[in-house]
C-alpha positions as CSV (number, residue, x, y, z in Angstrom):
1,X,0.0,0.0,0.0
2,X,2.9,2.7,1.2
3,X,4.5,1.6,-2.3
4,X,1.5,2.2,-4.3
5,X,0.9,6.1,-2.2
6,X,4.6,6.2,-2.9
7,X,4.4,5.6,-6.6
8,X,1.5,7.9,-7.1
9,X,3.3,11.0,-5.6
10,X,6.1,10.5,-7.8
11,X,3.7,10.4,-11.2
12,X,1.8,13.6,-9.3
13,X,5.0,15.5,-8.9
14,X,5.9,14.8,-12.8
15,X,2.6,15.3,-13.7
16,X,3.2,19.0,-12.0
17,X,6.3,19.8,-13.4
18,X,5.2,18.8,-17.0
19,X,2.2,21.1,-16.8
20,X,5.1,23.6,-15.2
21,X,6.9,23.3,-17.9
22,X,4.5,23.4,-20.7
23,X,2.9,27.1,-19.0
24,X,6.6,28.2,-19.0
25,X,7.2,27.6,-22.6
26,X,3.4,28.8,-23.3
27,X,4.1,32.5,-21.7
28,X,7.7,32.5,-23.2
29,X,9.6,35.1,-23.4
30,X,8.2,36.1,-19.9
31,X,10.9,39.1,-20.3
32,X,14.0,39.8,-22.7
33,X,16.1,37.3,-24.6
34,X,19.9,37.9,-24.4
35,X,21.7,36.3,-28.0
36,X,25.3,36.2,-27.6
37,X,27.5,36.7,-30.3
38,X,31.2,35.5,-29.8
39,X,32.1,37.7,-32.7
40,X,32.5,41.9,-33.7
41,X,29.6,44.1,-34.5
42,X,29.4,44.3,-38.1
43,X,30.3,40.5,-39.3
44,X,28.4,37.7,-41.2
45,X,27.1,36.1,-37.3
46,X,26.3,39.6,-36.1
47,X,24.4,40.7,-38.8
48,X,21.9,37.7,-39.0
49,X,21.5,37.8,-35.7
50,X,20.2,41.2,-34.9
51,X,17.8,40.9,-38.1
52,X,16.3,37.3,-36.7
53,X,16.4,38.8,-33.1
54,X,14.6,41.9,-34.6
55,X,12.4,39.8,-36.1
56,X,12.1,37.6,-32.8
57,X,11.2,40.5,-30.5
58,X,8.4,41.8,-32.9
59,X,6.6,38.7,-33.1
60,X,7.3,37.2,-29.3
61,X,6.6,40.7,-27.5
62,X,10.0,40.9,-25.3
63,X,13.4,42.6,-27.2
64,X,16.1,39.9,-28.7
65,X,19.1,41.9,-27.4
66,X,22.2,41.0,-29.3
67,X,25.5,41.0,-26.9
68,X,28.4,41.1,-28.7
69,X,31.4,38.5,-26.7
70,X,34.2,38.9,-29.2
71,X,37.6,36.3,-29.4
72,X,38.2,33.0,-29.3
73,X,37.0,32.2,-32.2
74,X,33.3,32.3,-30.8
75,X,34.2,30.3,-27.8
76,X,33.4,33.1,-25.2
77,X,30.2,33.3,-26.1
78,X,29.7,30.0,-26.4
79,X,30.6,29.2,-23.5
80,X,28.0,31.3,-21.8
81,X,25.3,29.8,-23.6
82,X,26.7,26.7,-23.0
83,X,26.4,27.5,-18.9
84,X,23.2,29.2,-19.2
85,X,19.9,28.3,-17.4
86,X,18.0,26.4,-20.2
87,X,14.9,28.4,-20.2
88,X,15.7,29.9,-23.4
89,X,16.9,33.0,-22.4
90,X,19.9,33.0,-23.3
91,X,20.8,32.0,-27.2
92,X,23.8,31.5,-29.4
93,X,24.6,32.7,-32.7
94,X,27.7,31.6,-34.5
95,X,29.3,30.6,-37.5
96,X,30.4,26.7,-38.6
97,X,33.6,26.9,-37.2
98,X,32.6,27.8,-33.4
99,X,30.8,24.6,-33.6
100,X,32.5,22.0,-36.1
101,X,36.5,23.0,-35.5
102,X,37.1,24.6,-32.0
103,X,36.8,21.7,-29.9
104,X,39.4,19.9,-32.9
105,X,41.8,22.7,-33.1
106,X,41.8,23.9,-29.1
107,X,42.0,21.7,-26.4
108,X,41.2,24.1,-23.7
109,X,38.1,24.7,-25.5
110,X,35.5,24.5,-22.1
111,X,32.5,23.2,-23.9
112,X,31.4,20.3,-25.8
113,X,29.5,21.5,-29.1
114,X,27.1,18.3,-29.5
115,X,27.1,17.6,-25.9
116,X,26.0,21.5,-24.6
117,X,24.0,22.9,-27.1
118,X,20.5,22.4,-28.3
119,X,20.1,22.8,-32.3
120,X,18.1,25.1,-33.8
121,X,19.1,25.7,-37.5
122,X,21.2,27.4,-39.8
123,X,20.0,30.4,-41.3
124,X,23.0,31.2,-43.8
125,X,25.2,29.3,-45.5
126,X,27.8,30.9,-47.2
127,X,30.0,29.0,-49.8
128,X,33.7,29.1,-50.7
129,X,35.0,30.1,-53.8
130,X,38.6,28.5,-54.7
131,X,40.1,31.0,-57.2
132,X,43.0,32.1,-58.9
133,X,44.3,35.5,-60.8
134,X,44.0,35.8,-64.5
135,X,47.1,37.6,-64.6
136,X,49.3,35.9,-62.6
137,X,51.6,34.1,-66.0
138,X,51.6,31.2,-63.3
139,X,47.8,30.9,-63.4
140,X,47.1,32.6,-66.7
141,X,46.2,28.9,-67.8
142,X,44.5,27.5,-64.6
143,X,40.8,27.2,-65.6
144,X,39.6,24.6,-63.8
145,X,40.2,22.1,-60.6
146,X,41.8,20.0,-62.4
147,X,44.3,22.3,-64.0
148,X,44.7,23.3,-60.5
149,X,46.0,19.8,-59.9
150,X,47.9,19.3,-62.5
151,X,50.4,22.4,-61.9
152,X,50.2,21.2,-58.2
153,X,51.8,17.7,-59.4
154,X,53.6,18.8,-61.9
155,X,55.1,21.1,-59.1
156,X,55.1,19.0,-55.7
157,X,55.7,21.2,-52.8
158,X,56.3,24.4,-54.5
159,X,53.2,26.0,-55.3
160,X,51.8,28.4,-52.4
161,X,48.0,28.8,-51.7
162,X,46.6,31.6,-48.8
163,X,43.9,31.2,-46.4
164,X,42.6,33.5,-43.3
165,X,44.6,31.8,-41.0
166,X,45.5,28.8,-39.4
167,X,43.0,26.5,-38.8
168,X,40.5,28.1,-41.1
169,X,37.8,27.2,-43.0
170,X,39.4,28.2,-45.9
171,X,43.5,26.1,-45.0
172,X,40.8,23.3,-44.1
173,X,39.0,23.6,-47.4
174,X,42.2,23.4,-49.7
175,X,43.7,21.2,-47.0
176,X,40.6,18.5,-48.3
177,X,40.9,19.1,-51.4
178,X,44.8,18.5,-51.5
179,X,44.2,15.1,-49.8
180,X,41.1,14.4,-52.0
181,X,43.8,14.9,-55.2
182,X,47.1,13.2,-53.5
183,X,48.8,17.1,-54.2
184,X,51.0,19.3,-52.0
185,X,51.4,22.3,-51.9
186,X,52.4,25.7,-49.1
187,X,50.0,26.9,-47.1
188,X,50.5,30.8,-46.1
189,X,47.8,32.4,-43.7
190,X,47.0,35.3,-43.4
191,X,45.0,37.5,-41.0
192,X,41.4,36.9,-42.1
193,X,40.1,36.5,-45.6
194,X,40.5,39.7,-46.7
195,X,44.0,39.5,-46.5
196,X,44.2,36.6,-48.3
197,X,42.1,37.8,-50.9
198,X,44.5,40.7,-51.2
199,X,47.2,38.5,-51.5
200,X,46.1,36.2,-54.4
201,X,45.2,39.6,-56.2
202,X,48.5,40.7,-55.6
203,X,50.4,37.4,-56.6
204,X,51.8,36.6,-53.4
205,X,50.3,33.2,-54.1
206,X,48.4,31.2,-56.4
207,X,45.3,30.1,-55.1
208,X,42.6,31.0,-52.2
209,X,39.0,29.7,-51.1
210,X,37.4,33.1,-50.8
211,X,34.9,33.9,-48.9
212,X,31.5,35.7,-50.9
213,X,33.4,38.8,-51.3
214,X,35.1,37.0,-54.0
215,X,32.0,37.3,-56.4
216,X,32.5,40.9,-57.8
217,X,35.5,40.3,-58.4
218,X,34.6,37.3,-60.0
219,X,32.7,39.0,-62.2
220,X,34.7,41.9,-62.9
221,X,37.4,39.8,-64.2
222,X,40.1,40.6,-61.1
223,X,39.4,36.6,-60.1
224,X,38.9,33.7,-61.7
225,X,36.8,31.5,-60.1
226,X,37.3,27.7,-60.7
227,X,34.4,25.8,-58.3
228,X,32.8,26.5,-55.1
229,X,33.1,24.1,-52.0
230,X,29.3,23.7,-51.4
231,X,27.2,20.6,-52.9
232,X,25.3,23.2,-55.0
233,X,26.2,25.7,-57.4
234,X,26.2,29.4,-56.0
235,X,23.0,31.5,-57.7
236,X,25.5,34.6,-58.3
237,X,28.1,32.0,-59.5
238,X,25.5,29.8,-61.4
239,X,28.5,29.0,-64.6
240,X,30.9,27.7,-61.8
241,X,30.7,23.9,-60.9
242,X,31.2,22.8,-57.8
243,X,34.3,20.9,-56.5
244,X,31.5,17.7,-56.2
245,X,31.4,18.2,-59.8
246,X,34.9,19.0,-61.0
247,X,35.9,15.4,-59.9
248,X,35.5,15.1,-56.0
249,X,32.3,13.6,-54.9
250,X,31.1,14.7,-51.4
251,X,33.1,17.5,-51.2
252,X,30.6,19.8,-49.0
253,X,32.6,22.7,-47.0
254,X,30.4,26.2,-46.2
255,X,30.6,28.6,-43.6
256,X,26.9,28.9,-42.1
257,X,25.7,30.8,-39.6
258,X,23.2,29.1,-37.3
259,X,21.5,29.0,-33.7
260,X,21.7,27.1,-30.5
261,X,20.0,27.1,-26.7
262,X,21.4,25.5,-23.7
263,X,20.7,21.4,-24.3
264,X,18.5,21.0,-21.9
265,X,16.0,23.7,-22.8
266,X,12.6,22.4,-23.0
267,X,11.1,21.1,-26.4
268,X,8.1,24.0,-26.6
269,X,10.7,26.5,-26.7
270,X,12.8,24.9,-28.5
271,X,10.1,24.4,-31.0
272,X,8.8,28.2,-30.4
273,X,12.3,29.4,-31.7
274,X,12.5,27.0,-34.8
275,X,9.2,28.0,-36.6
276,X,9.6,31.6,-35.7
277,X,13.1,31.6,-37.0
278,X,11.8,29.7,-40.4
279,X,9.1,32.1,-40.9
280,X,11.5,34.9,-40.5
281,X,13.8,33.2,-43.3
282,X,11.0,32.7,-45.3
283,X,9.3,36.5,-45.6
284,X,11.0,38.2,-48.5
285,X,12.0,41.0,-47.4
286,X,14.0,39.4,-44.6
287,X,15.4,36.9,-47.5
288,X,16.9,40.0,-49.5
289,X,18.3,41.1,-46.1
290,X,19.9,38.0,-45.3
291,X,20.9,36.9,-48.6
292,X,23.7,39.8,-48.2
293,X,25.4,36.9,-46.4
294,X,25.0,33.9,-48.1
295,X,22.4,31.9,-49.6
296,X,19.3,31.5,-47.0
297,X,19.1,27.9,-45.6
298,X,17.4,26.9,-42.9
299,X,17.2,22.9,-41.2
300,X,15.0,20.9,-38.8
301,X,16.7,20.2,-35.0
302,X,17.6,16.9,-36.0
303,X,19.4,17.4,-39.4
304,X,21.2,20.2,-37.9
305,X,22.4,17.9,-35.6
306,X,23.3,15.4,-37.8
307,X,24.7,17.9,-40.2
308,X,27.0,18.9,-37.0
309,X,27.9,15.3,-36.2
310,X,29.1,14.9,-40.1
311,X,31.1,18.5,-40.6
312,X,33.1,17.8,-37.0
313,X,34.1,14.3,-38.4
314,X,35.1,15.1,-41.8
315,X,36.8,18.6,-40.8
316,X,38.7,16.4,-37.5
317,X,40.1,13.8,-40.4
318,X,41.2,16.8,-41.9
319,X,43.0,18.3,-39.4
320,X,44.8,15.0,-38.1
321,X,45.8,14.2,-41.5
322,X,47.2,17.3,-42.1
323,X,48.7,17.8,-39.0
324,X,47.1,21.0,-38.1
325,X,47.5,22.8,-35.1
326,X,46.2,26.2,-33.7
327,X,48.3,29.2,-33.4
């Protein structure tokens, strides 16, 4: 009898704290949201973020405030989220790398990206676009990937490529792609992308994955591009294969920009924040707004996730093979 009494307070009590729960997540945001941003005011993470949060706070009734955490590599920021009360309060925004490479490339990183963090979805993704200079004589005849390859074999060792620095999505990219195609060749980084864009304009090497700012000078003639690392042609790009298609199946590498919660956030909220967030992607006007960053793309919790789970592996082979280290 004392078992059965016993038993019954124990379904009571989670009967209580799933109705507590559910009334939670039913008069969420009971009063501002903080999303942290573990990068500078002005950059790809920060700008999606304050146009979803502005969108966020219009339709929830409490402001989205964007704090900006800068260094690391996103991992301040991240780690706040990551020790935050899960009631949804406190959100992440951040690019691939936060997630998929800093736990790879920095030991003392103090948070685990698939253990810590709740998925909500990507909202950018922004592909890479591995070019070259027309008027460098060395690459006056480089048209494609594969003539890529061929002066890298022809050449073992000697030919230099830049990235934005160690450890970058960019080194990682041409890191794959030299593995993929049995070549060598020098990697020089740079600080950030725009200095290694700078650099392939101005001869100091032959080849870079550049970032979006590339497409101007794409089309202006200054670069030539030869593919782009995502599984789909780029719209402004729409002549340029993809490295999938110039010979290297699976070859998927973009720098997105996506959300997360604490992991143990409860599933309305979660769920709250994933439809509001895809109708936001989805109105037009936001679209235009966002596509300033990449090309709109937005996942489900789960293929996030599993999206996550794939990136970290591929990029950690990448890394070990390479022998990779942060600076």
């Amino acid at each position: 009898m004392q078992r059965t009494v016993r038993l019954l307070a124990v379904i009571a009590g989670l009967c209580v704290s799933a109705l507590s729960t559910a009334a939670d997540a039913q008069k969420y945001p009971a009063r501002p949201v903080k999303i942290m941003v573990g990068f500078s005011a002005g950059g790809p993470v920060d700008v999606v973020a304050r146009i979803i949060g502005d969108r966020l706070g219009n339709k929830l009734g409490q402001p989205f405030v964007v704090e900006n955490r800068a260094g690391a590599n996103g991992m301040i920021a991240a780690e706040v989220v990551a020790h935050a009360d899960p009631d949804g309060q406190t959100i992440l925004a951040c690019n691939s790398s936060t997630i998929t490479l800093n736990k790879t490339l920095f030991k003392d990183a103090r948070y685990d990206p698939q253990a810590d963090f709740a998925p909500l979805t990507t909202v950018v993704s922004a592909p890479l676009v591995l070019v070259v200079n027309p008027e460098n004589p060395k690459t006056a005849n480089i048209k494609s990937v594969a003539d890529l390859v061929a002066a890298a074999k022809a050449a073992p060792g000697e030919l230099a490529y830049g990235s934005g620095g160690n450890g970058n999505l960019a080194h990682l990219a041409m890191e794959l792609l030299s593995q993929r195609a049995g070549i060598k060749m020098i990697h020089v980084p740079y600080r950030g992308g725009s200095a290694s864009e700078v650099a392939v304009l101005a001869q100091e090497v032959l080849a870079v994955f550049d970032p979006l700012s590339a497409v101007p000078l794409v089309k202006a003639g200054k670069l030539r591009a030869l593919a782009v690392s995502s599984a789909e042609r780029l719209p402004s790009l729409p002549d340029v294969p993809t490295v999938a298609e110039a010979g290297y199946p699976g070859f998927d590498i973009s720098f997105w920009v996506g959300f997360f919660l604490p992991k143990a956030t409860p599933a309305p909220i979660v769920e709250a924040l994933h439809r509001e967030i895809l109708a936001a992607a989805a109105d037009p006007v936001l679209q235009e707004r966002l596509g300033t960053q990449g090309v709109v793309s937005v996942l489900s919790p789960a293929d996030y996730a599993a999206k996550i789970a794939r990136e970290t592996k591929e990029l950690a082979e990448v890394v070990a093979a390479a022998n990779i280290k942060s600076d």
